[in-house]
C-alpha positions in Angstrom: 34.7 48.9 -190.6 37.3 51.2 -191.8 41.0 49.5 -192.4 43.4 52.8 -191.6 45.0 52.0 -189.0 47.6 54.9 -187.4 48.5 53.4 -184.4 50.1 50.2 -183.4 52.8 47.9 -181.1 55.5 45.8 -182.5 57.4 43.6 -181.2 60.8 42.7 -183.2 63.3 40.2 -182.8 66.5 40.3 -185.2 67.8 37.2 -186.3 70.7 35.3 -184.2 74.2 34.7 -185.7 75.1 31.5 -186.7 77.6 29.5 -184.7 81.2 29.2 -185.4 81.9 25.2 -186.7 84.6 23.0 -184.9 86.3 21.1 -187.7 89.9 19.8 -188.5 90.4 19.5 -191.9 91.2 15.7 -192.8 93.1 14.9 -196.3 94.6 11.8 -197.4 98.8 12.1 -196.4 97.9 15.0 -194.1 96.7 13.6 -191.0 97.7 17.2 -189.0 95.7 19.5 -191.6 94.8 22.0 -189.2 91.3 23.9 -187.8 89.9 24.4 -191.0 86.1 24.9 -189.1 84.8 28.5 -190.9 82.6 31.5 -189.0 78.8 31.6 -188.2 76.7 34.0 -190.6 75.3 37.4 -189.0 71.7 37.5 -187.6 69.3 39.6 -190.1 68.2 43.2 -188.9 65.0 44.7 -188.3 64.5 47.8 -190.7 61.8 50.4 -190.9 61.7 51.8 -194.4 58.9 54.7 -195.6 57.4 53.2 -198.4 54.9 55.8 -200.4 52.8 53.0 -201.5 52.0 51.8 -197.6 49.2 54.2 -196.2 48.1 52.5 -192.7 49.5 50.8 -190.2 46.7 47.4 -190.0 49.3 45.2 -190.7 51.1 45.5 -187.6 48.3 45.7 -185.8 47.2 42.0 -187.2 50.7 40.6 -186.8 53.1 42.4 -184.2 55.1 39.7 -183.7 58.1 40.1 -186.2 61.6 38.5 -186.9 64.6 38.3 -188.6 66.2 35.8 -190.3 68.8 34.1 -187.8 72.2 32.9 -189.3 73.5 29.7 -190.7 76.4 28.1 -188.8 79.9 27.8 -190.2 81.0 24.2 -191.7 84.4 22.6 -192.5 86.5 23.4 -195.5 86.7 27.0 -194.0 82.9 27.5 -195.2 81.1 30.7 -193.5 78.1 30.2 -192.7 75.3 32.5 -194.7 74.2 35.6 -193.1 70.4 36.1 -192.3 68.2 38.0 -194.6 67.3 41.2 -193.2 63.4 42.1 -192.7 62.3 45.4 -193.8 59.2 46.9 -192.6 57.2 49.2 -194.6 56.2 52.3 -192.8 54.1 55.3 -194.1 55.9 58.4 -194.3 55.3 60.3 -191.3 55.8 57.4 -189.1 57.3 57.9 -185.5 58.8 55.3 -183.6 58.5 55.4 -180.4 59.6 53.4 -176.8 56.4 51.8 -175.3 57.1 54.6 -172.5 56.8 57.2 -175.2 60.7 58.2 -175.5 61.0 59.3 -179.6 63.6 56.9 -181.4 62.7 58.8 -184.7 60.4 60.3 -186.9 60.4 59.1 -190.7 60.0 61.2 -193.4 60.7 61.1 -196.8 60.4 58.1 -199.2 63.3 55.3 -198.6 64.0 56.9 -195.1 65.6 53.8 -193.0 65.6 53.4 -189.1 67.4 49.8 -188.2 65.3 49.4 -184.7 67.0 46.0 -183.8 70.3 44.5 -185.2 71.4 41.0 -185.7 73.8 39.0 -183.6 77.0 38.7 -184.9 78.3 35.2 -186.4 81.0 33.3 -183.8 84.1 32.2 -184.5 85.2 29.2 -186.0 87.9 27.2 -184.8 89.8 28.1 -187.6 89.9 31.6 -186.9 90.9 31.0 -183.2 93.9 28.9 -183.8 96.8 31.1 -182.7 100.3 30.3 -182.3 99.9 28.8 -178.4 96.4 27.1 -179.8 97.4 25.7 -182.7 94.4 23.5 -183.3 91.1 24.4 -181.1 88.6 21.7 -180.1 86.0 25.1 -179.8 84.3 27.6 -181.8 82.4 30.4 -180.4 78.7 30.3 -180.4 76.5 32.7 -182.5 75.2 36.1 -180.7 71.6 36.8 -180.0 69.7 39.2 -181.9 68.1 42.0 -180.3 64.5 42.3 -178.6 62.9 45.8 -179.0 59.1 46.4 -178.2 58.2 49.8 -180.2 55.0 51.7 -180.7 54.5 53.5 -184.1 52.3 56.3 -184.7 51.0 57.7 -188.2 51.0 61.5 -188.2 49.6 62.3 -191.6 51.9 64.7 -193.6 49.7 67.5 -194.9 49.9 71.2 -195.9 46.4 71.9 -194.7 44.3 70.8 -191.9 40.9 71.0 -192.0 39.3 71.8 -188.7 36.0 71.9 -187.5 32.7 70.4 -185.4 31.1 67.1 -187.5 29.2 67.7 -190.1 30.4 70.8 -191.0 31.1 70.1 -194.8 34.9 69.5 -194.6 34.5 66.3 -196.3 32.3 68.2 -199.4 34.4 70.9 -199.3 38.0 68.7 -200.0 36.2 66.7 -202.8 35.3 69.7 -204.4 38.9 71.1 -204.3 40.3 68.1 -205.0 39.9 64.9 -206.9 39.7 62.7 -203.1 36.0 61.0 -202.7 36.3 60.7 -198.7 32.6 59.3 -197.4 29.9 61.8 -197.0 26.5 61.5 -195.3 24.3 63.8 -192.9 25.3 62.7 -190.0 28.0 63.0 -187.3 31.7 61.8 -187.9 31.0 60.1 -191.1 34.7 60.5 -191.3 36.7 58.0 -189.5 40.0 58.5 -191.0 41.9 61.0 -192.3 41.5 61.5 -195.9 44.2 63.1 -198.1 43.4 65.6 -201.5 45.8 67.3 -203.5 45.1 70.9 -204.7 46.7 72.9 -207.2 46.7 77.0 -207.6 48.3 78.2 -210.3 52.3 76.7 -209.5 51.3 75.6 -205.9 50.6 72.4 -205.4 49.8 70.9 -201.9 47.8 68.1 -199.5 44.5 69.4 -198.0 43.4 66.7 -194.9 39.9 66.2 -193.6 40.2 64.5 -190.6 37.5 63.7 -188.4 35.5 66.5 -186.6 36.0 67.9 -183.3 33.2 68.4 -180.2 34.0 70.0 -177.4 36.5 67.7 -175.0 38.2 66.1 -178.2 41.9 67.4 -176.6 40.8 65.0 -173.7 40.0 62.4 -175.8 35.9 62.7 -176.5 34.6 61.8 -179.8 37.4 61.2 -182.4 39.4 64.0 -180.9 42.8 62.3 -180.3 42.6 60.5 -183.4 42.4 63.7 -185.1 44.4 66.3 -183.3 47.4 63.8 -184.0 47.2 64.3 -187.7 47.0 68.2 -187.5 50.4 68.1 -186.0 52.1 68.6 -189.4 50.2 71.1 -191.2 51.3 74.3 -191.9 48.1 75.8 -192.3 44.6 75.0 -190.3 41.4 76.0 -192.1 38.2 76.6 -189.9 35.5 75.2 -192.0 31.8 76.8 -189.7 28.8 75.5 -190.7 26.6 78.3 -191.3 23.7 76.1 -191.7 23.4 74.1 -188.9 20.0 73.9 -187.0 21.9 72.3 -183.7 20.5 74.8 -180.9 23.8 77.0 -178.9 25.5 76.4 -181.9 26.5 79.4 -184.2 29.9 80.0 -186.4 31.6 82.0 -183.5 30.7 79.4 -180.6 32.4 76.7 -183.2 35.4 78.4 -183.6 35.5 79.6 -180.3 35.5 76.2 -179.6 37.7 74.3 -181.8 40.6 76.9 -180.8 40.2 76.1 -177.4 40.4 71.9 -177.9 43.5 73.0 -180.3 45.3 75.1 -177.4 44.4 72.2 -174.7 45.7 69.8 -177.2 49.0 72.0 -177.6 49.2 72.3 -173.6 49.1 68.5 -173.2 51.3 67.6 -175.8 53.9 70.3 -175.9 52.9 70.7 -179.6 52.3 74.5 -180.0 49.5 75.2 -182.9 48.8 79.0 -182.0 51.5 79.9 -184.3 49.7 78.4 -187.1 48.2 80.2 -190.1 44.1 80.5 -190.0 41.6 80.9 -192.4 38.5 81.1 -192.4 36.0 79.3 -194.5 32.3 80.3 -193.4 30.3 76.3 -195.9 27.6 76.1 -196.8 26.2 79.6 -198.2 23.8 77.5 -200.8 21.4 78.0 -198.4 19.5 81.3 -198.1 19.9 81.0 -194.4 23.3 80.7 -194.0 24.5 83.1 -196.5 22.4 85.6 -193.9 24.2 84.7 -191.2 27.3 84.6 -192.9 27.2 88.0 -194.1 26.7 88.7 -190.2 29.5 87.5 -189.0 32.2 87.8 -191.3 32.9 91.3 -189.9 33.2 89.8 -186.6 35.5 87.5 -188.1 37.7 89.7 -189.9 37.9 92.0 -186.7 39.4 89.5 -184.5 42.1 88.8 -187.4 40.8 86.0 -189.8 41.1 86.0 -193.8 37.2 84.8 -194.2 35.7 83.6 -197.4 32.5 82.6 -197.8 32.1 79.1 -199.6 29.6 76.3 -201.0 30.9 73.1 -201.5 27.3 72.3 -203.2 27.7 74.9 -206.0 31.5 75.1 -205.8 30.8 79.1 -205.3 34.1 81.0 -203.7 36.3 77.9 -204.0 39.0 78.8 -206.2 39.2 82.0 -204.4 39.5 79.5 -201.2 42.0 77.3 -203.3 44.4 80.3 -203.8 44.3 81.6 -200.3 45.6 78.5 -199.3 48.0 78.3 -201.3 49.7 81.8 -200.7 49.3 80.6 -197.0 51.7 77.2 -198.1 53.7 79.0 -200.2 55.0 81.6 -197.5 54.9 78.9 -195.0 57.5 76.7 -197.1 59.7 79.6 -198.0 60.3 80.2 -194.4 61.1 77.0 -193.6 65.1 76.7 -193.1 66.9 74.7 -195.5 67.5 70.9 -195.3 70.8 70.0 -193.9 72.4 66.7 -194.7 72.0 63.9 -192.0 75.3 63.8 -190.4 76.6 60.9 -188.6 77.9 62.0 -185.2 80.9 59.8 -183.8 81.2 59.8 -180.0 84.6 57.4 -179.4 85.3 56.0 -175.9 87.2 58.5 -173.7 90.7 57.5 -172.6 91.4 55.6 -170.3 87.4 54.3 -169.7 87.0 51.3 -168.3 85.5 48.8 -170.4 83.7 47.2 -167.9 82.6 47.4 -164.0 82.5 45.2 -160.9 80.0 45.6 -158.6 79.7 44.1 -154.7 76.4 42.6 -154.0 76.9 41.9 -150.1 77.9 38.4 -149.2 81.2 37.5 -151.3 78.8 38.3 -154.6 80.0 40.6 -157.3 78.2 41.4 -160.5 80.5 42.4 -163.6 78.8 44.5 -166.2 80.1 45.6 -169.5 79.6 45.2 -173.0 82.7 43.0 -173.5 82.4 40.3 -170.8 78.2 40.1 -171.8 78.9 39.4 -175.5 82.0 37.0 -174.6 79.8 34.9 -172.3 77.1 34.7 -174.7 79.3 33.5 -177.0 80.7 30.5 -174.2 80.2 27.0 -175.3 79.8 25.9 -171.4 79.7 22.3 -172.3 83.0 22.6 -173.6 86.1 22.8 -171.3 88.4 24.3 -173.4 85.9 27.3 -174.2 85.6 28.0 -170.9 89.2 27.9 -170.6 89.2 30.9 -173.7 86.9 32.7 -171.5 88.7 32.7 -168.5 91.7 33.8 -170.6 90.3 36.8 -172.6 88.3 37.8 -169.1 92.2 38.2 -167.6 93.4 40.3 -170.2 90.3 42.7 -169.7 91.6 43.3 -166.3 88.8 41.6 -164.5 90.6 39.3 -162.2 92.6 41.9 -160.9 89.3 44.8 -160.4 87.5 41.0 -158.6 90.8 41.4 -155.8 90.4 45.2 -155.8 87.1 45.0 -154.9 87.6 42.7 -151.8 86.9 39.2 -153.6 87.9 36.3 -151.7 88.4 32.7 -153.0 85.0 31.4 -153.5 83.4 34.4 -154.5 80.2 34.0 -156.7 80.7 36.2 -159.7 77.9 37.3 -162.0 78.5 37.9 -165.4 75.8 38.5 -168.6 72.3 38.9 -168.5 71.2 40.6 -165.4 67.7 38.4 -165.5 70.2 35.2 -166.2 73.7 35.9 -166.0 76.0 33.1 -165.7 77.4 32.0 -162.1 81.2 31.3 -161.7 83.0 30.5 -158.5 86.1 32.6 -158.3 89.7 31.0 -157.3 92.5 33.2 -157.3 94.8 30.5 -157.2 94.4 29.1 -160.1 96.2 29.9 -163.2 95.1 32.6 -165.1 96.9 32.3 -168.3 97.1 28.5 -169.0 100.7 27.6 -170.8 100.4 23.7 -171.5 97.2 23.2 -172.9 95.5 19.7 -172.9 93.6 17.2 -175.2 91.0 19.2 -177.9 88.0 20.2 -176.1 89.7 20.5 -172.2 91.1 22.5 -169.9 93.2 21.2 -167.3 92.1 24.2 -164.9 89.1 22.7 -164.9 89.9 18.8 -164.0 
């Protein structure tokens, strides 16, 4: 059983940030030394990286399940807490990422590309760094952030110059280890090729990547034999090579009829994909003109070839006759192709700042006295909540004030008693609105209370 793998489902956790340490510093003579509790580390990313030396994707397929390292939680003495490693994912190049409902995230190319597909929580607060001058000492910290949770789907489109296309059987497999020094399975029978296989070919000063790819029957656009396997990885090429067997003894099969053919699975494939191939360079290579046979009938149809607009040379991968001529076809083919290609521009980081005056958040009437309050703000604050702690809660209440939200609650037609939503829409936290008490508290109680909340 072959081990390429170019398709597969991950599912990626990053790491959570470490929680923020309560801690008040204790010295001999000094019995009021202060907060002194130090910051949570940063949850470890998820990173995609295209690594030259990775080739297939079977070891996502084995494990999908991936995560980051979370981090370590703040400690006295002012002592952050360390931040999680990150995990870095080797990818092939030529790798796109995708949402499971096939949305593109991106498409990596080039050795060392980097996608980060789910960051790390940020490290909470430690006491010490929430002392203030009303708070002088806090009996909270602020918890560590979740990581993210991303389910992606990554698909292997196999970066070549030259595609090799054409029914089983019909020599591509000779015919690209005879150009090149690739030694891809060969045997008389169909789809001996399972994968794609990769040569490199040089003519004079170009050099460039020949695939053989498994063979197409009629039906491969709608996925029939190995078609969809193989129609992925033709996506990239600049330049598609018919290889016809002229020697084939399969009856209502001729070189024409396969060509005929193939170009019709490639403009289906086109149609269903939105990937256009007509615009594609063609060449013709009419295989296997060893045999006495088929250098008859290739003679016969060449004509017919080069009347409908095809550069045809007659080849034998068995005696090597009329490949160098083949070899330096190609390669004018890939050397105009890249010449027209525009130049590179430089990745550039577009900025998109928050218009002015946007409101950083939203309340939304459910019916019944219930309101919902999304935004990124009051989600990540209430994440970060110690709820066992009264004091925290207190903090919360304070810093949801000075976003605005008590007064958008009234605006909205709140009442006292209200049920207010806030966080996760699958399990936000529940909080029982009452106007009347104070929303900024000024005398604040023992560590760890709130008297609000007595």
């Amino acid at each position: 059983m072959s081990d390429f793998v170019d398709e597969a489902v991950l599912h990626l956790k990053a790491g959570d940030g470490g929680h923020g340490c309560v801690s008040i510093h204790r010295e001999k003579f000094k019995p009021l030394g202060g907060p002194d509790g130090g910051n949570g580390g940063h949850g470890g990313d998820v990173i995609l990286e295209v690594d030259r030396n990775t080739a297939t994707l079977l070891e996502y397929q084995r494990r999908p399940h991936r995560k980051a390292e979370n981090g370590a939680p703040g400690q006295g003495s002012n002592r952050s807490g360390a931040s999680g490693a990150d995990l870095v994912l080797p990818v092939p190049d030529g790798t796109v990422v995708t949402t499971l409902d096939g949305e593109v995230i991106a498409d990596l190319v080039g050795h060392g590309t980097r996608l980060v597909v789910a960051r790390g929580g940020r490290g909470g607060l430690g006491n010490a760094a929430l002392a203030s001058p009303k708070r002088k000492a806090p009996g909270f910290a602020l918890k560590g952030e979740p990581g993210e949770k991303v389910d992606i789907r990554l698909e292997l489109k196999t970066i070549a110059d030259v595609g090799l296309v054409g029914f089983p059987s019909a020599g591509k497999s000779s015919l690209i280890a005879a150009m090149s020094a690739a030694r891809p399975k060969i045997a008389d029978y169909p789809f001996t090729t399972l994968v794609p296989n990769l040569g490199v070919v040089e003519a004079g000063q170009t050099q460039y990547v020949v695939a053989d790819v498994p063979g197409l029957i009629p039906g491969a656009s709608e996925g029939k034999g190995l078609g969809l396997e193989f129609l992925r990885h033709v996506e990239r090429c600049s330049t598609l090579l018919h290889v016809l067997d002229c020697a084939t003894y399969e009856p209502g099969r001729d070189p024409i009829s396969d060509l005929e053919a193939v170009e019709r699975e490639l403009a289906v494939y086109g149609e269903r994909t939105g990937v256009d191939l007509s615009n594609r360079p063609r060449l013709v290579a009419l295989n296997k003109i060893d045999v006495p046979e088929a250098r008859e009938l290739a003679e016969l149809v060449e004509p017919m070839l080069v009347e409908r607009g095809y550069r045809v040379l007659q080849v034998s991968a068995a005696t090597r006759e009329g490949l160098k001529e083949l070899a330096y076809a190609l390669g004018e083919q890939v050397a105009a192709a890249r010449a027209a290609r525009p130049p590179e521009e430089p990745t550039r980081l577009i900025l998109r700042p928050r218009e002015i005056g946007e409101i950083p958040f939203q309340v939304i009437p459910l019916g019944n006295n219930v309101f919902r309050v999304i935004g990124d703000k009051p989600t990540r604050w209430v994440r970060q909540t110690d709820f066992s702690n009264d004091e925290a809660v207190g903090y919360l209440a304070d810093r949801l004030n000075r976003l605005g939200i008590e007064e958008a609650l009234a605006e909205a037609g709140a009442t006292a008693g209200a049920e207010v939503h806030i966080g996760d829409e699958d399990n936000p936290v529940v909080f029982d609105w009452d106007p009347t008490v104070d929303s900024e508290q000024t005398v604040l109680g023992p560590r760890g209370t709130d008297p609000r909340l007595s």
